[in-house]
N, CA, C and O atoms as a GROMACS GRO file, in nm:
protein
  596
    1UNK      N    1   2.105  24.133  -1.211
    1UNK     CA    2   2.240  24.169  -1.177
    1UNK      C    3   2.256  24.153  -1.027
    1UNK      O    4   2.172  24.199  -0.949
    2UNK      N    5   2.367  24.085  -0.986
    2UNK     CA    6   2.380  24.088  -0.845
    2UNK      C    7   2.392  24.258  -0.767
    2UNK      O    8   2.365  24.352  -0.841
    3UNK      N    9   2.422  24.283  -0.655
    3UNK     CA   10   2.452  24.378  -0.568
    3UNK      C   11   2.587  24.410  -0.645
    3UNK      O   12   2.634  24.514  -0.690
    4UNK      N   13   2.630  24.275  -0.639
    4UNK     CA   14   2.843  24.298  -0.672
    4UNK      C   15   2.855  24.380  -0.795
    4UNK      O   16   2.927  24.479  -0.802
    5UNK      N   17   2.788  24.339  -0.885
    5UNK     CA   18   2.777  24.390  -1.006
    5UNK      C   19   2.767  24.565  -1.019
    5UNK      O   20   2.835  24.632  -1.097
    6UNK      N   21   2.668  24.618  -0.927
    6UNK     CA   22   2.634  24.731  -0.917
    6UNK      C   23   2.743  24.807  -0.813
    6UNK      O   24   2.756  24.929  -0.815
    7UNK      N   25   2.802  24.738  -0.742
    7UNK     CA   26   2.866  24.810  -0.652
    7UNK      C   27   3.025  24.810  -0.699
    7UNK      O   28   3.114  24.875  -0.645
    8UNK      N   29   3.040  24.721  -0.815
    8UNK     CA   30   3.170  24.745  -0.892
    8UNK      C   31   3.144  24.872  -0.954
    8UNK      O   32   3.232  24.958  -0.950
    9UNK      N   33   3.029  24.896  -1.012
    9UNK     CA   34   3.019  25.010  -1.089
    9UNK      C   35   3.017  25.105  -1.048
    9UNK      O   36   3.021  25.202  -1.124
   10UNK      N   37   3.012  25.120  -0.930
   10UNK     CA   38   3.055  25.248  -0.825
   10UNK      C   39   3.131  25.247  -0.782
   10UNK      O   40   3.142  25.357  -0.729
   11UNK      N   41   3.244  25.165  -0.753
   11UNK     CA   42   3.331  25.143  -0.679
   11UNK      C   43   3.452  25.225  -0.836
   11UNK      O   44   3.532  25.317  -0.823
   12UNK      N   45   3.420  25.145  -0.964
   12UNK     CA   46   3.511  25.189  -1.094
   12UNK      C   47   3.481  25.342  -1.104
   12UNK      O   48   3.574  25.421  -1.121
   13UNK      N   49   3.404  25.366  -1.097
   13UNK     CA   50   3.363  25.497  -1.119
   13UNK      C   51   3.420  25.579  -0.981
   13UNK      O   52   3.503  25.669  -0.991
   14UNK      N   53   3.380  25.547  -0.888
   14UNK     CA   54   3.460  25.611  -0.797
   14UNK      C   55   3.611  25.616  -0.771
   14UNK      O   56   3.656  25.681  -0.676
   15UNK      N   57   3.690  25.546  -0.857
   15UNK     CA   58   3.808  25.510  -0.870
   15UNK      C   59   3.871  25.609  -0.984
   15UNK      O   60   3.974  25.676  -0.973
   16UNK      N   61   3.786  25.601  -1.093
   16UNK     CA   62   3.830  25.716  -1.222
   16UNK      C   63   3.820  25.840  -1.118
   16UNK      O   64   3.925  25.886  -1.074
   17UNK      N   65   3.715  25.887  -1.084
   17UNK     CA   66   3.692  25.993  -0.991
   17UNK      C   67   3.816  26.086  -0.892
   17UNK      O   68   3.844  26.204  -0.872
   18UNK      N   69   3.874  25.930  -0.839
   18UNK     CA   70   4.006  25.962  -0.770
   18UNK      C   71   4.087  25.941  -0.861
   18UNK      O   72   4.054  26.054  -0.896
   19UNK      N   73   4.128  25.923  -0.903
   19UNK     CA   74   4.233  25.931  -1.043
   19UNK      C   75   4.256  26.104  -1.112
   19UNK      O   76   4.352  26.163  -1.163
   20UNK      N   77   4.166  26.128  -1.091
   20UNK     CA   78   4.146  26.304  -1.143
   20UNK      C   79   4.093  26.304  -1.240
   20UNK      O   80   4.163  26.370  -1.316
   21UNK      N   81   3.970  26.256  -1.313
   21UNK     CA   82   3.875  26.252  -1.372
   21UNK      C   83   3.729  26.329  -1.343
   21UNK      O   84   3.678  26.309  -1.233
   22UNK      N   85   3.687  26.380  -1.399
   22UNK     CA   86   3.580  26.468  -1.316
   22UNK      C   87   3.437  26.363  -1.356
   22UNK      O   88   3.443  26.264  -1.428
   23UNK      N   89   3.348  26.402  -1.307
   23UNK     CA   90   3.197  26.331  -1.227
   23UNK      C   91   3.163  26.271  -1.394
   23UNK      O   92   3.111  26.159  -1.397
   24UNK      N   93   3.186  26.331  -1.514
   24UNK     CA   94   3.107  26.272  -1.604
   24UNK      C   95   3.184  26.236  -1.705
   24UNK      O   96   3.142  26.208  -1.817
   25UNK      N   97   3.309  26.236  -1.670
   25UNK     CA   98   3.446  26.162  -1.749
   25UNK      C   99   3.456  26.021  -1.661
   25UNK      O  100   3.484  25.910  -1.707
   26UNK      N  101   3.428  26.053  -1.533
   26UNK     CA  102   3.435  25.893  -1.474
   26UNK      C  103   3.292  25.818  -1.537
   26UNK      O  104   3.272  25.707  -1.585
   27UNK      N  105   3.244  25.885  -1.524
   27UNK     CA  106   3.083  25.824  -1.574
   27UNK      C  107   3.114  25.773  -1.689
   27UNK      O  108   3.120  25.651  -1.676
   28UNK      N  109   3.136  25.803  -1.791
   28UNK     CA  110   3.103  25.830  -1.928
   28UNK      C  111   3.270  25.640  -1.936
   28UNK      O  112   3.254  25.534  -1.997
   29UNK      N  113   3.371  25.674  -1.868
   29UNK     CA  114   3.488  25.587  -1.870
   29UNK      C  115   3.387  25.426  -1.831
   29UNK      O  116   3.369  25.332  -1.908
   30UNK      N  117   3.338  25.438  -1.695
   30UNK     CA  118   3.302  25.338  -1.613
   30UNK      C  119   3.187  25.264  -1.723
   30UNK      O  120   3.199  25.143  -1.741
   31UNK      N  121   3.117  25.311  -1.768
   31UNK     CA  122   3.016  25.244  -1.882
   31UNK      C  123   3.071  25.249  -2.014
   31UNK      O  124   2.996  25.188  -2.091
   32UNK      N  125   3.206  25.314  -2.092
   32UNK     CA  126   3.197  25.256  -2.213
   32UNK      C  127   3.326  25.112  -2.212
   32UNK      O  128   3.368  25.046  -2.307
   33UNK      N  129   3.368  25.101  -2.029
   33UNK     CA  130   3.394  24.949  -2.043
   33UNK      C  131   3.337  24.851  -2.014
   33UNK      O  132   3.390  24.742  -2.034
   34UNK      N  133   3.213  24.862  -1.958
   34UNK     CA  134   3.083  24.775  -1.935
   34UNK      C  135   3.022  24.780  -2.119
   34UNK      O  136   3.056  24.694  -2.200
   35UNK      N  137   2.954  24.867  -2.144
   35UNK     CA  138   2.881  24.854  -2.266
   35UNK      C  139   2.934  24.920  -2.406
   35UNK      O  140   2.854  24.936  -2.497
   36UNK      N  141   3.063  24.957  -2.420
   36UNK     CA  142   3.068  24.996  -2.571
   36UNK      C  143   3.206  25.010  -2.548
   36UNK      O  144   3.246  25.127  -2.553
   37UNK      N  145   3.327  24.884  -2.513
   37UNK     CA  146   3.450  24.894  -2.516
   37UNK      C  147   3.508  24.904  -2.641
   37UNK      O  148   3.626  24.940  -2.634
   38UNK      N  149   3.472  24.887  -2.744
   38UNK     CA  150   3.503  25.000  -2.905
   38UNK      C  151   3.544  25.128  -2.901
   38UNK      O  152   3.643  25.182  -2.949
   39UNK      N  153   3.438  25.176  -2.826
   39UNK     CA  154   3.461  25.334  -2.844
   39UNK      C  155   3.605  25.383  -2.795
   39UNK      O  156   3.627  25.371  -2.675
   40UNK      N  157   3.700  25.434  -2.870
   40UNK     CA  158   3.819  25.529  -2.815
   40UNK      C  159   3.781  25.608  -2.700
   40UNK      O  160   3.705  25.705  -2.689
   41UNK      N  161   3.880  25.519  -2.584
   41UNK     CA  162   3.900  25.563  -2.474
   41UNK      C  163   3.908  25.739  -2.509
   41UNK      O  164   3.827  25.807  -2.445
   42UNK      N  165   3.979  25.796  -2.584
   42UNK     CA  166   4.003  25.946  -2.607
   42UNK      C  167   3.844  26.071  -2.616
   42UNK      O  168   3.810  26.187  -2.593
   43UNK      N  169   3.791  25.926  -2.673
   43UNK     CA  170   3.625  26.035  -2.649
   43UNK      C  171   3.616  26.099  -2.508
   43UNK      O  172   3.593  26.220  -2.507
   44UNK      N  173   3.629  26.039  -2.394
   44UNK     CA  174   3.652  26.129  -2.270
   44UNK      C  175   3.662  26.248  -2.280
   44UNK      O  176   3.612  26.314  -2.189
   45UNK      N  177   3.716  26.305  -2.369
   45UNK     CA  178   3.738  26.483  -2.389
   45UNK      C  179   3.592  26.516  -2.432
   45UNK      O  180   3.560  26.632  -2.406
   46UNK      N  181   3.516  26.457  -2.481
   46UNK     CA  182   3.350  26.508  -2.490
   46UNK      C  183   3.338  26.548  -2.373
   46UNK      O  184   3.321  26.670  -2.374
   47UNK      N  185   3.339  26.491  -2.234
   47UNK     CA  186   3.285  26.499  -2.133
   47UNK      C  187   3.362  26.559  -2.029
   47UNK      O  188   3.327  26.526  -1.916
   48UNK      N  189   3.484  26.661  -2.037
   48UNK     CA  190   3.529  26.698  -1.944
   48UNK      C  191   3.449  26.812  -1.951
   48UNK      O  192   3.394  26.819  -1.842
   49UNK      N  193   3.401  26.935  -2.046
   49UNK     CA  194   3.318  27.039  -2.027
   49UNK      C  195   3.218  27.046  -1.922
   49UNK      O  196   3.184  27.145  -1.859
   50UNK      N  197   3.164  26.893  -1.909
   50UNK     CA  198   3.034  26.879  -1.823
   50UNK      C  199   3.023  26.879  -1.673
   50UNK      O  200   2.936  26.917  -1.595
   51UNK      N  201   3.178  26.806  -1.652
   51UNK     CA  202   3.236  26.837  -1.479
   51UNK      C  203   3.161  26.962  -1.439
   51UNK      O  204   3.130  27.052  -1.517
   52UNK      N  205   3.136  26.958  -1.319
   52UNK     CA  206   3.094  27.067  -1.227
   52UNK      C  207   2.973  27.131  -1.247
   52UNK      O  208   2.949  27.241  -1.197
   53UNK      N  209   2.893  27.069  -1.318
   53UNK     CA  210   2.783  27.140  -1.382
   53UNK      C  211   2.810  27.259  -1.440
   53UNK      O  212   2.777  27.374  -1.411
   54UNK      N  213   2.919  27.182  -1.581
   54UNK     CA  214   2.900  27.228  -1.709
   54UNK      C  215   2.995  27.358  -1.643
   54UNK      O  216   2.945  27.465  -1.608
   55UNK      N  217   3.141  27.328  -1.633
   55UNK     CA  218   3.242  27.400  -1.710
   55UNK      C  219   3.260  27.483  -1.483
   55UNK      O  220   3.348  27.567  -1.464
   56UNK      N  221   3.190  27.449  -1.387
   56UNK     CA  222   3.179  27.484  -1.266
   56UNK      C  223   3.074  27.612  -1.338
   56UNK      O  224   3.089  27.717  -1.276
   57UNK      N  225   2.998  27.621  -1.428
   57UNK     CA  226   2.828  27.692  -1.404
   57UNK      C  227   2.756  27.658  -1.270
   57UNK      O  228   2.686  27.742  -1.212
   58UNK      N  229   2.781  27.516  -1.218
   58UNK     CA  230   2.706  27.453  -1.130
   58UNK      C  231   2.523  27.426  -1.188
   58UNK      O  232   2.416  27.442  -1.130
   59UNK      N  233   2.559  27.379  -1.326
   59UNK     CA  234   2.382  27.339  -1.408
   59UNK      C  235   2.394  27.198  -1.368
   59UNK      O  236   2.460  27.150  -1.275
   60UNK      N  237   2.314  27.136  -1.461
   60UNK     CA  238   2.293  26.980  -1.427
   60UNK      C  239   2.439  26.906  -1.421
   60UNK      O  240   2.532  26.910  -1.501
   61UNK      N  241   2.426  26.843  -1.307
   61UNK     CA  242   2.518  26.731  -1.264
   61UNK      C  243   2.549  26.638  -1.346
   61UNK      O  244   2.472  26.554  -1.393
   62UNK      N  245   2.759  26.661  -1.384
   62UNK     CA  246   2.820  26.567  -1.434
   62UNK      C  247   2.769  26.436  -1.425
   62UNK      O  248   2.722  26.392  -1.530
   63UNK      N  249   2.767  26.376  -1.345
   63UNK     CA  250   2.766  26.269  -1.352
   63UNK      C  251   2.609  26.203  -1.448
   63UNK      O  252   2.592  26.110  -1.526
   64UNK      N  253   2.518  26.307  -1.391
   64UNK     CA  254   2.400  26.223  -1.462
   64UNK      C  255   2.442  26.263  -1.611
   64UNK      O  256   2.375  26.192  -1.685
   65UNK      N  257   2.521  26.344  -1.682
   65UNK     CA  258   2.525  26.370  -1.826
   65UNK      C  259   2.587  26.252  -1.814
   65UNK      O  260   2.559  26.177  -1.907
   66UNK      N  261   2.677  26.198  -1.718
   66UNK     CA  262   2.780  26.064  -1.779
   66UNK      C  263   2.666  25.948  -1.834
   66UNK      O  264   2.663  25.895  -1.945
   67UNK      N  265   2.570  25.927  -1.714
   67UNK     CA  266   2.532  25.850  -1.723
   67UNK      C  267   2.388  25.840  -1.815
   67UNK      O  268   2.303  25.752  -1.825
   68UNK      N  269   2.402  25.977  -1.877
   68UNK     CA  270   2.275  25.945  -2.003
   68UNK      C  271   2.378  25.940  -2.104
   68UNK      O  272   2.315  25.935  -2.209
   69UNK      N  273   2.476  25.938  -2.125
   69UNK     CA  274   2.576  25.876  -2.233
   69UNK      C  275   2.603  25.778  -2.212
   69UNK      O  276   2.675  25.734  -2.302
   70UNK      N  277   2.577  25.678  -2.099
   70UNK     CA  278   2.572  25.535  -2.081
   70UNK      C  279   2.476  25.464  -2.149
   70UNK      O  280   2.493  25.378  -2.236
   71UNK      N  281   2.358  25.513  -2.096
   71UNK     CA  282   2.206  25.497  -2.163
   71UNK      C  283   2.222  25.517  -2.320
   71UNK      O  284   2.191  25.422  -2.391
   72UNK      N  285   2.261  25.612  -2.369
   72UNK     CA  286   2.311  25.647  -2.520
   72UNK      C  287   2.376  25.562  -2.585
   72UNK      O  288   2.343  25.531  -2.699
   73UNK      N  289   2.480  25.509  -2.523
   73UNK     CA  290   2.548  25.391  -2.569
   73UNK      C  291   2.471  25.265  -2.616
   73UNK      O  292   2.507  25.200  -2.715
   74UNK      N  293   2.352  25.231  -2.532
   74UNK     CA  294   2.306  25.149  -2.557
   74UNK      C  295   2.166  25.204  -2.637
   74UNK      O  296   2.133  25.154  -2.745
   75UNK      N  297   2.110  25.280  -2.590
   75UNK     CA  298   1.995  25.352  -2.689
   75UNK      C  299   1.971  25.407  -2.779
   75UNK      O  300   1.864  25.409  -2.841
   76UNK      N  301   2.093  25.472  -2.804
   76UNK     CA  302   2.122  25.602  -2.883
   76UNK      C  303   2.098  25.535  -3.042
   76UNK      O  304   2.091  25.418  -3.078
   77UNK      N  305   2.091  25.657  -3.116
   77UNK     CA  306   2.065  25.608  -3.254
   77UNK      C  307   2.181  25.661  -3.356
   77UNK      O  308   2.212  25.779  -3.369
   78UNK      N  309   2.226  25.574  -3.410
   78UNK     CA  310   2.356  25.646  -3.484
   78UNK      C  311   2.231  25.707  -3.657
   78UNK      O  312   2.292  25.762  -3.749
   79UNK      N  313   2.120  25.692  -3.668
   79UNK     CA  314   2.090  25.745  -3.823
   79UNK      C  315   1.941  25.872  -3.758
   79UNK      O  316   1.877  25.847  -3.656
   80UNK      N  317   1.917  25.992  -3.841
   80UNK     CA  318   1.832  26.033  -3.821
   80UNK      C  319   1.705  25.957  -3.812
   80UNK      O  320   1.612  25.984  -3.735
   81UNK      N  321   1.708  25.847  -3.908
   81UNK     CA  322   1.601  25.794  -3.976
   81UNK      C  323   1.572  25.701  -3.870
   81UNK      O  324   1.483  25.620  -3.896
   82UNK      N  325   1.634  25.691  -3.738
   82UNK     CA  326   1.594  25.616  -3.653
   82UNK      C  327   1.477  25.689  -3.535
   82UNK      O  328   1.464  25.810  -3.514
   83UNK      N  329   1.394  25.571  -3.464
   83UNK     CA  330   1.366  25.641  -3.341
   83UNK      C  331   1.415  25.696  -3.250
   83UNK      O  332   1.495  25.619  -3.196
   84UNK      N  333   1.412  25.796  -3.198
   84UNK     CA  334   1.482  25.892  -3.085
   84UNK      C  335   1.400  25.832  -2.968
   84UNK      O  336   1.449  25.785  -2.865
   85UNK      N  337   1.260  25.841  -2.999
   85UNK     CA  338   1.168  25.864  -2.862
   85UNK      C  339   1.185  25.722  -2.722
   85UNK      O  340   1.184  25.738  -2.600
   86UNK      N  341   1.198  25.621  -2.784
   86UNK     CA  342   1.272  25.507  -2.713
   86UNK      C  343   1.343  25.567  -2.592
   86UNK      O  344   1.309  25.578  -2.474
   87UNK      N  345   1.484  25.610  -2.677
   87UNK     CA  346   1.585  25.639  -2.586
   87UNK      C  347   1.498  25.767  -2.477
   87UNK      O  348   1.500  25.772  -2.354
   88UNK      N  349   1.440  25.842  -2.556
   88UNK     CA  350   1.443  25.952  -2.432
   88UNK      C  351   1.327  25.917  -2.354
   88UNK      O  352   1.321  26.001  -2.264
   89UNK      N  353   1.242  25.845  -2.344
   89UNK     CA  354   1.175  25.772  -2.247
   89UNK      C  355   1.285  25.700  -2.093
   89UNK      O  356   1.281  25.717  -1.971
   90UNK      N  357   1.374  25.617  -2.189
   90UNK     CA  358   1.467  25.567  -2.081
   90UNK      C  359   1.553  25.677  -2.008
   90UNK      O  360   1.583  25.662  -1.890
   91UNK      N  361   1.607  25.829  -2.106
   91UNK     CA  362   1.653  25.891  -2.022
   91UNK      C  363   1.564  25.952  -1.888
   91UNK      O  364   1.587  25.958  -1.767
   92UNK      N  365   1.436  26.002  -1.986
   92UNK     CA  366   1.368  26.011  -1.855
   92UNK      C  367   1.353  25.994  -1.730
   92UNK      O  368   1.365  26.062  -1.628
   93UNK      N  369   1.312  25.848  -1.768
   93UNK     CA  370   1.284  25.806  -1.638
   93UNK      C  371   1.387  25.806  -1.519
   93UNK      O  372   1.372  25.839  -1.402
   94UNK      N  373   1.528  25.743  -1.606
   94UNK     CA  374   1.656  25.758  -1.532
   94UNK      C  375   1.655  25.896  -1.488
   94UNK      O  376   1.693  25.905  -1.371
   95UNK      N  377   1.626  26.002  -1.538
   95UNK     CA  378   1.647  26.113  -1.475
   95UNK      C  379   1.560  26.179  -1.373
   95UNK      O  380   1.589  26.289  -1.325
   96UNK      N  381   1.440  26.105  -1.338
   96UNK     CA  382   1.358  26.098  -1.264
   96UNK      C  383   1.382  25.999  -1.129
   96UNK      O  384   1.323  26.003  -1.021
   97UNK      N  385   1.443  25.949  -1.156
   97UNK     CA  386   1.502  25.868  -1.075
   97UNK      C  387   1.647  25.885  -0.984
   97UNK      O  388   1.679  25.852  -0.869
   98UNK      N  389   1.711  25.946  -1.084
   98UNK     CA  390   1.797  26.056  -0.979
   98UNK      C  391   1.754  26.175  -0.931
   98UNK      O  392   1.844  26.221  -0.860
   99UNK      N  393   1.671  26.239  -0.934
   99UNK     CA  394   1.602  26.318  -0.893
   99UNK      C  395   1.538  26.244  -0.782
   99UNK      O  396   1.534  26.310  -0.678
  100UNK      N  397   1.487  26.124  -0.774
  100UNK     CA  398   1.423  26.095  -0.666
  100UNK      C  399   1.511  26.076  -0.552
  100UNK      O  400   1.486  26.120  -0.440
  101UNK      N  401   1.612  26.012  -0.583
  101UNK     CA  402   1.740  25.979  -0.526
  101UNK      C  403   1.832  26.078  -0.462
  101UNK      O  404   1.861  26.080  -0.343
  102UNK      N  405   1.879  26.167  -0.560
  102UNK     CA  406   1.913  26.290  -0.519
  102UNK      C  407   1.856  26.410  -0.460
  102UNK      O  408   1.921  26.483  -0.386
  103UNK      N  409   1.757  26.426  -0.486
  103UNK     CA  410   1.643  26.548  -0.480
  103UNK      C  411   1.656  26.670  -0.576
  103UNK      O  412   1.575  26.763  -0.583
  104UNK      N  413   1.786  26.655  -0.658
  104UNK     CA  414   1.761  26.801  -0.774
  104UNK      C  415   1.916  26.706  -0.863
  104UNK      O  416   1.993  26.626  -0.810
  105UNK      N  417   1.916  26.756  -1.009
  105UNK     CA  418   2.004  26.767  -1.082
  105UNK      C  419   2.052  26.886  -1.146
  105UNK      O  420   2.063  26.899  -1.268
  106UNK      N  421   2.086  26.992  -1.042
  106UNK     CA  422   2.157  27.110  -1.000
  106UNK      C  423   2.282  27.096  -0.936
  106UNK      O  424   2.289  27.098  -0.813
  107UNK      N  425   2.406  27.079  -1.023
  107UNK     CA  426   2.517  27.028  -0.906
  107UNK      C  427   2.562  27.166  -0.812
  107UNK      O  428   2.658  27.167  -0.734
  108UNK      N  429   2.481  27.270  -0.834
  108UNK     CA  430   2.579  27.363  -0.728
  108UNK      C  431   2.444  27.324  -0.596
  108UNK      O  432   2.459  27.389  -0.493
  109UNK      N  433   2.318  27.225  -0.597
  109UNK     CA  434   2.271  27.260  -0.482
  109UNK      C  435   2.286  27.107  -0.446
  109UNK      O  436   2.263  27.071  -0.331
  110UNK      N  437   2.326  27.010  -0.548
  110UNK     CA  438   2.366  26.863  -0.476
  110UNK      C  439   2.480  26.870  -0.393
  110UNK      O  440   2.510  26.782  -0.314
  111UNK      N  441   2.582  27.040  -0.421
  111UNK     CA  442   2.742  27.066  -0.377
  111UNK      C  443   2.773  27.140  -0.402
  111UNK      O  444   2.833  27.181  -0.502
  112UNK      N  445   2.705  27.220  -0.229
  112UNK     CA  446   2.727  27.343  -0.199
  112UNK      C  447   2.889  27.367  -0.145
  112UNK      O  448   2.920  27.482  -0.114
  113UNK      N  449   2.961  27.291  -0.138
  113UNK     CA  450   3.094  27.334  -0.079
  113UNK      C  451   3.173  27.402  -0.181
  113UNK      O  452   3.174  27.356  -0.295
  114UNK      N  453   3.225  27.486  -0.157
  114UNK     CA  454   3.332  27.538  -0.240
  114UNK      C  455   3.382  27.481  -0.340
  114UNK      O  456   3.451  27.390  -0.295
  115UNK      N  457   3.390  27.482  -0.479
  115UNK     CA  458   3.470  27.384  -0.635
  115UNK      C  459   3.615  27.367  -0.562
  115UNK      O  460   3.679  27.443  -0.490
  116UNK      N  461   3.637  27.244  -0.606
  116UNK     CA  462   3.770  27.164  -0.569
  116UNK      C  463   3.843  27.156  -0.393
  116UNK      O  464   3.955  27.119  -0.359
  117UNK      N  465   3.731  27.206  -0.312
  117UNK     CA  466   3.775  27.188  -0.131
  117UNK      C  467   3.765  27.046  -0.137
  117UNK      O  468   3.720  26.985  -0.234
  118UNK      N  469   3.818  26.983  -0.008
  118UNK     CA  470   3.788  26.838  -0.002
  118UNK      C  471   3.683  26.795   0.062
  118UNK      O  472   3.665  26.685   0.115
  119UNK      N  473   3.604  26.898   0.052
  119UNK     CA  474   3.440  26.883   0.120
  119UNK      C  475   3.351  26.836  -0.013
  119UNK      O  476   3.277  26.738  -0.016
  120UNK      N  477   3.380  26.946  -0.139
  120UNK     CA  478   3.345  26.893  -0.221
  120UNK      C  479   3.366  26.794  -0.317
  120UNK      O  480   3.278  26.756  -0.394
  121UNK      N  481   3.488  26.749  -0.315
  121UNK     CA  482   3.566  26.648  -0.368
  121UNK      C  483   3.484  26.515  -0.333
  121UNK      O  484   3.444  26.427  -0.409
  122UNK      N  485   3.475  26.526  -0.217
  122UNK     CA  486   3.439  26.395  -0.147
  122UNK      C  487   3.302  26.393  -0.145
  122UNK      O  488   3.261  26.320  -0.055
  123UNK      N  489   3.208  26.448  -0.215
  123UNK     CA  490   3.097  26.507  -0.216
  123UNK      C  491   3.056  26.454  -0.346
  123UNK      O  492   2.947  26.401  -0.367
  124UNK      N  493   3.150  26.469  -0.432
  124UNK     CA  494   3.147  26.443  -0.541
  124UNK      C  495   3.169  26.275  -0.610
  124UNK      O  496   3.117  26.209  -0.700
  125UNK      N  497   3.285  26.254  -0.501
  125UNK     CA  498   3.310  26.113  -0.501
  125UNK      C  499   3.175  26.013  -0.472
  125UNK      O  500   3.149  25.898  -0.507
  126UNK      N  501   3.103  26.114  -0.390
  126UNK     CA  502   2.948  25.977  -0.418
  126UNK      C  503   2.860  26.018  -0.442
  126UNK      O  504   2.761  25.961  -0.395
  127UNK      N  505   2.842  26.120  -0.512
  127UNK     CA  506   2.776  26.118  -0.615
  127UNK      C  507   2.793  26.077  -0.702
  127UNK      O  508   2.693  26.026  -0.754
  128UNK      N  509   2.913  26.070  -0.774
  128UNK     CA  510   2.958  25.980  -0.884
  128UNK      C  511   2.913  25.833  -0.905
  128UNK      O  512   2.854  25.775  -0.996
  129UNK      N  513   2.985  25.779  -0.733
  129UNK     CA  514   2.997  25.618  -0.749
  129UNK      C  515   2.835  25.599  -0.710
  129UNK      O  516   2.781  25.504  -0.768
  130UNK      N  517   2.758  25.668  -0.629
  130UNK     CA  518   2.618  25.647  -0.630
  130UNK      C  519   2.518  25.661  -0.772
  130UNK      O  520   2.416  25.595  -0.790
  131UNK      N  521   2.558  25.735  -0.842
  131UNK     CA  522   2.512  25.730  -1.011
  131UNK      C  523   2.524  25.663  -1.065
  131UNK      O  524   2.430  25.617  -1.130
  132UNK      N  525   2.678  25.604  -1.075
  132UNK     CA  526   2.752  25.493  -1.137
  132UNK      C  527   2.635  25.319  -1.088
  132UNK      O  528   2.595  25.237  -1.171
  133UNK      N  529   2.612  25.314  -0.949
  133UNK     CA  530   2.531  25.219  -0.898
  133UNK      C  531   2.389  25.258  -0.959
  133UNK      O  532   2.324  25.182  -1.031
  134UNK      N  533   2.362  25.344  -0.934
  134UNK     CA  534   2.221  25.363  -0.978
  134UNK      C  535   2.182  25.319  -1.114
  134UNK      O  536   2.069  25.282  -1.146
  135UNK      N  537   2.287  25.325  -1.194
  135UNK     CA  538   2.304  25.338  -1.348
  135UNK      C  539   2.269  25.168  -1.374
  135UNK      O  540   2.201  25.098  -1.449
  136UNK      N  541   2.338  25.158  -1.289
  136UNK     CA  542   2.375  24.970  -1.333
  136UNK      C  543   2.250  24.912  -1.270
  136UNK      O  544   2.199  24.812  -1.320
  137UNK      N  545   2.202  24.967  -1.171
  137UNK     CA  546   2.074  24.930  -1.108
  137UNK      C  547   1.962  24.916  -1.234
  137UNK      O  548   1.919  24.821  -1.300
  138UNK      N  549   1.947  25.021  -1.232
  138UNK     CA  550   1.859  25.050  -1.359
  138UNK      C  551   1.838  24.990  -1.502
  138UNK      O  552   1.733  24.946  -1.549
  139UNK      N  553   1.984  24.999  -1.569
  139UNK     CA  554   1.971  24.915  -1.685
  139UNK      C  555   1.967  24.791  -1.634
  139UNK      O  556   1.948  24.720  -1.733
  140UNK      N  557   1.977  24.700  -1.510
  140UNK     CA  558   1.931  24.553  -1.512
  140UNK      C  559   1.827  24.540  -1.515
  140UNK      O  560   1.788  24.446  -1.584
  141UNK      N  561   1.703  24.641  -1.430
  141UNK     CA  562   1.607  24.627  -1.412
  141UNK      C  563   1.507  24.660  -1.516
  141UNK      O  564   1.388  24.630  -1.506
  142UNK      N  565   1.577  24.743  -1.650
  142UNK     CA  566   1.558  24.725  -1.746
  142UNK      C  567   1.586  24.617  -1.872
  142UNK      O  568   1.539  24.612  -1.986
  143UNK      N  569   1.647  24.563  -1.827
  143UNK     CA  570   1.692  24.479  -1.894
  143UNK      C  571   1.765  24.534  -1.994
  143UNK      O  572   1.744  24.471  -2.098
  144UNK      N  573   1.840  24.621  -2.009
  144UNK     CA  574   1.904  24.714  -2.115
  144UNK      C  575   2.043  24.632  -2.154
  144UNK      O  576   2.074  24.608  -2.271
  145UNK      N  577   2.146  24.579  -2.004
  145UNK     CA  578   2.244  24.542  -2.038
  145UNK      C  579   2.222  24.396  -1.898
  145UNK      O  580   2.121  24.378  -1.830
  146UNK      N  581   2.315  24.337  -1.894
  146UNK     CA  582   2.364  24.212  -1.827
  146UNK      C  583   2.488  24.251  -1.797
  146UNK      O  584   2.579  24.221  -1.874
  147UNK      N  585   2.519  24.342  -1.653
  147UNK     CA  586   2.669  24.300  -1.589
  147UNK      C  587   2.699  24.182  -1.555
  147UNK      O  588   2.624  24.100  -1.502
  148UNK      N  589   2.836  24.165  -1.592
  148UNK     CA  590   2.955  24.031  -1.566
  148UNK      C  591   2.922  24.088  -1.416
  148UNK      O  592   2.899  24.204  -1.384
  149UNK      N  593   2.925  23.980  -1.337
  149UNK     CA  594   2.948  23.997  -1.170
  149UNK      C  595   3.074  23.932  -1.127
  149UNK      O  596   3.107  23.935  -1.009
   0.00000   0.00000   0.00000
């Protein structure tokens, strides 16, 4: 995947973001038009609970739930009778990897500013579009998907 490729995907995601979409509704938007444009746009309502780490709890960070429903999209298993362990290897690691990146997937200590100031807003805005990149980083280097550049 080129750079362009990855930096659209942050750039879209950071765009839902400003739109008034929260961290794992942009997530969850920005990859099911890269990898599963089928899915009803309306599923989005799965993922508004998860904003703010989960409802402003401040638990694990929207955005990485977006983006293991990206991974899902492509990993996920629609039958019991399938393998699970696949996919959660790839979440793993992805989630090890924002962790490396980030240093915790705790959104009240990735964003400590006050819920909805424009300290945190904007706080939020790259974390998003930096997930969103990371995301696309990752599945190339997995070979999971092929972004259009």
């Amino acid at each position: 995947m080129s750079e362009q490729a990855a930096l659209e995907a942050r750039n879209k995601a950071g765009e839902y973001f400003k739109s008034g979409y929260n961290c794992a509704e942009a997530m969850f938007l920005t990859f099911r038009e890269y990898l599963a444009p089928q899915i009803d746009p309306e599923v989005v309502k799965l993922f508004t609970g998860f904003g703010s780490g989960a409802g402003e709890a401040g638990c694990m960070c929207g955005a990485l739930v977006g983006a293991i429903a990206g991974l899902n999209m492509l990993k996920g298993r629609t039958s019991n009778q399938e393998d699970r362990f696949s996919n959660y290897d790839y979440v793993k690691e992805f989630h090890d990897r924002f962790v490396e990146k980030f240093g915790t997937t705790c959104c009240r200590a990735l964003n400590p500013h006050p819920f909805d100031t424009k300290e945190h807003l904007k706080n939020c805005l790259k974390i998003t579009g930096n997930t969103a990149k990371l995301l696309a980083e990752y599945m190339q280097e997995k070979e999971l998907h092929i972004f259009e550049g």
